[in-house]
MDAnalysis code that builds the backbone (N, CA, C; Angstrom):
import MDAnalysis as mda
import numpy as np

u = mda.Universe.empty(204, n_residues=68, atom_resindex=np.repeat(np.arange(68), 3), trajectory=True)
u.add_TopologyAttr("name", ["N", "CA", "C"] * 68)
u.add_TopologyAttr("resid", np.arange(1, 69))
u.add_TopologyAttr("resname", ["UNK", "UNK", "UNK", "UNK", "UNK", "UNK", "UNK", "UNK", "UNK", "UNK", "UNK", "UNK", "UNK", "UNK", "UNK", "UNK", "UNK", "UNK", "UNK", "UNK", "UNK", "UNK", "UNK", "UNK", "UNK", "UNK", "UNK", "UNK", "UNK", "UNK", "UNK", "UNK", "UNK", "UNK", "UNK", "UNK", "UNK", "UNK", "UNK", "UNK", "UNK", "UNK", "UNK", "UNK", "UNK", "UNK", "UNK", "UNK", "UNK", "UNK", "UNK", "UNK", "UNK", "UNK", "UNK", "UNK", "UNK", "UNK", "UNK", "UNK", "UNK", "UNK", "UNK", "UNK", "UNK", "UNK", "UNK", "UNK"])
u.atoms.positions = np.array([
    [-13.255, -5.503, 122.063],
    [-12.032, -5.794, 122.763],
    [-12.019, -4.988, 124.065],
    [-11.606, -5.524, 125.365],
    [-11.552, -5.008, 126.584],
    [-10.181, -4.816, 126.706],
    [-9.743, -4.099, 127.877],
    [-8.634, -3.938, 128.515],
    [-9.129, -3.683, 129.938],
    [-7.615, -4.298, 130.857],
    [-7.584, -4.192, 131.889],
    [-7.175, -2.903, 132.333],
    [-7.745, -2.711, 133.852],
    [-7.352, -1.080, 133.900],
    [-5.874, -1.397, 134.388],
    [-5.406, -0.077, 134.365],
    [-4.052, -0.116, 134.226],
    [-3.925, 0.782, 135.648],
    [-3.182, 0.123, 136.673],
    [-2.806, 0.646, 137.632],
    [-1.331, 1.779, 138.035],
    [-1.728, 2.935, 137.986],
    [-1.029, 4.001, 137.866],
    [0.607, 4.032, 138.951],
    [1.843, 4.275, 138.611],
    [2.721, 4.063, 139.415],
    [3.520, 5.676, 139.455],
    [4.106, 5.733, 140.393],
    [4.873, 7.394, 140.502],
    [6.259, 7.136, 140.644],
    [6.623, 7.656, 139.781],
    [8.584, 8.016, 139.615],
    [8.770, 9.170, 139.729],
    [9.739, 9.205, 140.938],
    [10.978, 10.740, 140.564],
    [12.168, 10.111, 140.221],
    [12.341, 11.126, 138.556],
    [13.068, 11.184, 138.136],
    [13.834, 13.078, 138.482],
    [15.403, 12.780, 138.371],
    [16.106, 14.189, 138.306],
    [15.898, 15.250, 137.135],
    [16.131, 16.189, 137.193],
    [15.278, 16.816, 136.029],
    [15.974, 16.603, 135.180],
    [17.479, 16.275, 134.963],
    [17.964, 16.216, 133.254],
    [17.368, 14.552, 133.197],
    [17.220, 13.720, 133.598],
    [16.784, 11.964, 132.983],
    [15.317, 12.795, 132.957],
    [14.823, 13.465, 133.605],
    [13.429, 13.317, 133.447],
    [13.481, 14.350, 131.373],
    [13.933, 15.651, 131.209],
    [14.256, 15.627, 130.132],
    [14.797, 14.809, 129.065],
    [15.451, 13.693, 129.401],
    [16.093, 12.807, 128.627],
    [14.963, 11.949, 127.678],
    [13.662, 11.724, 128.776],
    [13.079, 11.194, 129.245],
    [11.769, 11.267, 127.764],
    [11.207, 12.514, 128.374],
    [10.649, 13.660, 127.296],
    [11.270, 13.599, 125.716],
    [12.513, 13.380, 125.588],
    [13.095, 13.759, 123.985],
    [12.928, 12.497, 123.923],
    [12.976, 11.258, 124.208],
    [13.246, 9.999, 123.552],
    [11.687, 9.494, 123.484],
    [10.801, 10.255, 124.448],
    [9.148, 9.607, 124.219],
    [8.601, 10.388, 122.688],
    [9.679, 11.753, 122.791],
    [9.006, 12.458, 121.651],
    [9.822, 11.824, 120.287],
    [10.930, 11.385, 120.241],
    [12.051, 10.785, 119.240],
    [11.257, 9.848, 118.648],
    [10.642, 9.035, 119.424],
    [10.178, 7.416, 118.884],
    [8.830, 7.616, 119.293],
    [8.223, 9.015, 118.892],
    [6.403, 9.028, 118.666],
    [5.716, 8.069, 119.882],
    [5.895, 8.232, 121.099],
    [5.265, 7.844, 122.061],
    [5.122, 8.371, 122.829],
    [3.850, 8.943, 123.680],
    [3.398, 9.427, 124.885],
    [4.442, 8.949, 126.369],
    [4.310, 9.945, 126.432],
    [5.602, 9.746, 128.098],
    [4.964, 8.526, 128.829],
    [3.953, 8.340, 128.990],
    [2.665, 7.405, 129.361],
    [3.378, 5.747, 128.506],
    [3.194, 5.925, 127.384],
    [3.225, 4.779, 126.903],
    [4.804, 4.483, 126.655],
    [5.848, 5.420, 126.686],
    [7.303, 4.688, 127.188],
    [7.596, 4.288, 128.586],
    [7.070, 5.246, 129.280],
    [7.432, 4.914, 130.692],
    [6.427, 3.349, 130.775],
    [5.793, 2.828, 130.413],
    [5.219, 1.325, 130.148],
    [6.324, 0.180, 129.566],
    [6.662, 0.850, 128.287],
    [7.177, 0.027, 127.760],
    [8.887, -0.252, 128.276],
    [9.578, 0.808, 129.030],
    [11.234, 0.346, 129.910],
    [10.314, 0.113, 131.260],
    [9.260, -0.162, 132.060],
    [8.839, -0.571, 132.957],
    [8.556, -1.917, 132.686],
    [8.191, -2.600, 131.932],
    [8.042, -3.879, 131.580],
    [9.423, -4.418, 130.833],
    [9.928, -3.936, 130.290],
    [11.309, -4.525, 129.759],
    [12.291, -4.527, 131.166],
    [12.629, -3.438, 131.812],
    [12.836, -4.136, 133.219],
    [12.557, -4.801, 134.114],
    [11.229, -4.968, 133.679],
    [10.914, -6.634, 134.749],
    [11.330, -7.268, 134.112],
    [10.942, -7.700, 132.753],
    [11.077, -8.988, 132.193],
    [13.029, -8.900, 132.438],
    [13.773, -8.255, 132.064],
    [15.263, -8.315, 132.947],
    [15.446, -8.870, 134.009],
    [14.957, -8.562, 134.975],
    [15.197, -9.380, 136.547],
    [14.517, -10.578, 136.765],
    [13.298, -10.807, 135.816],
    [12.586, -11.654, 135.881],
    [13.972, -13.006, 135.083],
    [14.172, -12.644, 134.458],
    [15.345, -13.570, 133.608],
    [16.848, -13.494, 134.379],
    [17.012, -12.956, 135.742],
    [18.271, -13.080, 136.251],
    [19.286, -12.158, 136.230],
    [18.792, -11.210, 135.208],
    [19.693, -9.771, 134.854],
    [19.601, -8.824, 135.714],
    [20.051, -8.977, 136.981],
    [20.166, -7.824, 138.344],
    [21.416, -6.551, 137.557],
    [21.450, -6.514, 136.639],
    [22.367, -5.425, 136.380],
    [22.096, -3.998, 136.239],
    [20.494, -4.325, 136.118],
    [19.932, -2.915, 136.298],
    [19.920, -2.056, 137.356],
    [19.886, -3.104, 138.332],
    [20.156, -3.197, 139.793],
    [21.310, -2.210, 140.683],
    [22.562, -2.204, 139.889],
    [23.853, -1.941, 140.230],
    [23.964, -0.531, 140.350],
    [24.723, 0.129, 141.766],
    [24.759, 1.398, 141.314],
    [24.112, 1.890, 142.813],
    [24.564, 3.479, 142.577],
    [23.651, 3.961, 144.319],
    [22.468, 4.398, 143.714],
    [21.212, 4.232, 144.388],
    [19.849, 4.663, 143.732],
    [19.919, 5.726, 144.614],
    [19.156, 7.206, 143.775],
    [19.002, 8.243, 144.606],
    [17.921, 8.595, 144.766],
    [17.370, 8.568, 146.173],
    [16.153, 8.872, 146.814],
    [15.158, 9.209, 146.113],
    [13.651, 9.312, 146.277],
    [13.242, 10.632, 145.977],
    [13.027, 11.420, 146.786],
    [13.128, 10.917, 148.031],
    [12.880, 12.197, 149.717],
    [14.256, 11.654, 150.319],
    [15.435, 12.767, 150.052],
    [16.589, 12.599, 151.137],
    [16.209, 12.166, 152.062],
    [16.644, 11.845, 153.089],
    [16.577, 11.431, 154.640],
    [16.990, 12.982, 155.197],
    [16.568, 13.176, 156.021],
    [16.732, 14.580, 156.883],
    [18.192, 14.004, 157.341],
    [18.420, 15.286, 157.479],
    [19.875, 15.678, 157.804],
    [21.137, 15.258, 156.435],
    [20.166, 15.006, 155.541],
    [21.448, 14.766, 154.041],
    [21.592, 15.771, 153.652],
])
């Protein structure tokens, strides 16, 4: 059996979601690696189906803009 390589992506998260983050990969026995996969694909397949609700909300940076 093969697999495709898996092309690596970078998130900043704030440090308490990024802790949040950590207890729920360790809660449900999965590598930070293999949750951050599995709500990365369940949010596509969301928008992919019309559900912009994930969407909603102010997103916060990961590089302020100078002078913030």
């Amino acid at each position: 059996m093969t697999t495709a390589k898996k092309q690596p992506v970078r998130v900043f998260l704030e440090q308490t979601d990024h802790s949040r983050f950590l207890v729920q990969a360790g809660m449900n026995q999965l590598t930070p690696s293999a949750l951050g996969e599995r709500l990365f694909q369940y949010g596509l397949a969301q928008l992919e189906r019309g559900d912009r609700s994930v969407l909603e909300g102010e997103p916060s940076p990961a590089r302020p803009e100078p002078g913030r």
